[in-house]
C-alpha positions as CSV (number, residue, x, y, z in Angstrom):
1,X,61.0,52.0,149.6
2,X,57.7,51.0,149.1
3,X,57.4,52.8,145.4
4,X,58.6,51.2,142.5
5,X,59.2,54.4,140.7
6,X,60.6,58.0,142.1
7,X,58.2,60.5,143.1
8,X,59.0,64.0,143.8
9,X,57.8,67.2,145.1
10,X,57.6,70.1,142.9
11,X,57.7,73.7,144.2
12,X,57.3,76.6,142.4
13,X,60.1,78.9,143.0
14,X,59.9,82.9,142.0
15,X,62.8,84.3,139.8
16,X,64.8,85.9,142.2
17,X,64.0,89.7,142.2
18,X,65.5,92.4,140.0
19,X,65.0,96.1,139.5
20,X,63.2,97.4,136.3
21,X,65.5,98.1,133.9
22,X,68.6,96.7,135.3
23,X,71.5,97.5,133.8
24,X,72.8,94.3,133.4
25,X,70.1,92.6,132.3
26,X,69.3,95.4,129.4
27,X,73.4,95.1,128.6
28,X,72.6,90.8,128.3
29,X,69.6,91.7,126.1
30,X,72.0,93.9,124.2
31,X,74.6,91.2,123.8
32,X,72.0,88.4,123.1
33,X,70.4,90.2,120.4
34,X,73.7,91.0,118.7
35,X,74.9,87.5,119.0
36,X,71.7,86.4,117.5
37,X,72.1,88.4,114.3
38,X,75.8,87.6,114.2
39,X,74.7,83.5,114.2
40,X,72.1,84.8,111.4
41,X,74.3,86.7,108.9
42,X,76.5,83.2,109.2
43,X,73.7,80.7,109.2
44,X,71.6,83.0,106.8
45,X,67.5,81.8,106.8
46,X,68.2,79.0,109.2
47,X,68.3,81.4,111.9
48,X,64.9,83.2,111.2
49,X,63.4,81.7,114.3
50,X,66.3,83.0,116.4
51,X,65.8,86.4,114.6
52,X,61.8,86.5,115.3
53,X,62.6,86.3,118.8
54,X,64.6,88.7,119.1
55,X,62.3,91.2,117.7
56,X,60.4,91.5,121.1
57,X,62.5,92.9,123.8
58,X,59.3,94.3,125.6
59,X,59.6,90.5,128.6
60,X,63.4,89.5,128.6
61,X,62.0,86.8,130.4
62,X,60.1,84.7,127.7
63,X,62.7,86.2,125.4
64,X,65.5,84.2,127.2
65,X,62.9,81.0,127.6
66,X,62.3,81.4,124.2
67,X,66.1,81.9,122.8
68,X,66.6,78.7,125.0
69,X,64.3,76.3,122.8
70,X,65.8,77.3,120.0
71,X,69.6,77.0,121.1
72,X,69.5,74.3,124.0
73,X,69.3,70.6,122.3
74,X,70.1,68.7,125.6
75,X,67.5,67.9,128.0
76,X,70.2,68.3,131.5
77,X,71.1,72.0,129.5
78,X,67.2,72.9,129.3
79,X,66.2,71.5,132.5
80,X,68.8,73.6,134.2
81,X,67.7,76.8,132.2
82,X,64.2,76.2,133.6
83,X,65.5,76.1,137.3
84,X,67.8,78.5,137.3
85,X,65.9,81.9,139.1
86,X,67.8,84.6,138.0
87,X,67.2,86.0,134.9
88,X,70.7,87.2,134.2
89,X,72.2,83.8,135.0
90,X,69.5,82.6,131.8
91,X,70.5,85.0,129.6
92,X,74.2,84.4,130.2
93,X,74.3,80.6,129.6
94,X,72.1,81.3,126.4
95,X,74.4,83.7,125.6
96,X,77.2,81.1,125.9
97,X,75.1,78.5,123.7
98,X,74.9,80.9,121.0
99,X,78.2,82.1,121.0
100,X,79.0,77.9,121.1
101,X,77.0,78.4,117.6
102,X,78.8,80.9,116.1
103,X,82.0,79.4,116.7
104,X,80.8,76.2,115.6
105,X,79.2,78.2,112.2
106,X,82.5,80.1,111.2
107,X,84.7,76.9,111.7
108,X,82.0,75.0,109.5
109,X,82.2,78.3,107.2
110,X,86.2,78.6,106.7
111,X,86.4,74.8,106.1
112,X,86.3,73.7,102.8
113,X,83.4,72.1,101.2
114,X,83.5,68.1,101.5
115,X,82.0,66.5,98.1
């Protein structure tokens, strides 16, 4: 090729449409704000970011973008949040990050303290 770097085309793509008030999607919001205050009451005042979020149900879209920020720490994981069109399919793999973190926080919890 004649470029010595890759170019690509970007497109914006629409999220896929849903219905106001999808069940689904309010159950996920459900699920991700319990899972949020379950990391917290681990974690304790490390999670306050994660908490403030989660005070705003009112766009589950910028809610899920925003829960992502905080829980996704590698750029292929993020990247594929931002392209991924359907919202329920966001909340769910944030929903699995978190849940990643609560496992990861009540192992670290039960273990006993290293000097």
């Amino acid at each position: 090729s004649s470029h010595p770097f890759r170019t690509a085309r970007v497109q914006l793509l629409p999220d896929l449409p849903r219905s106001p008030g999808s069940p689904a999607v309010q159950r996920s919001m459900e699920l991700l704000v319990q899972s949020v205050f379950t990391l917290a009451q681990l974690v304790g005042s490390s999670a306050t970011d994660l908490t403030e979020a989660v005070a705003d149900l009112e766009f589950p879209e910028a809610l899920v973008y925003r829960l992502g920020a905080s829980v996704l720490d590698q750029p292929d994981e993020r990247q594929a949040l931002l392209e991924e069109r359907c919202l329920l399919a966001r909340s769910q793999a944030i929903l699995m990050a978190i849940s990643d973190l609560i496992a990861l926080s009540s192992i670290h919890i039960g273990s006993p303290t290293t000097a």
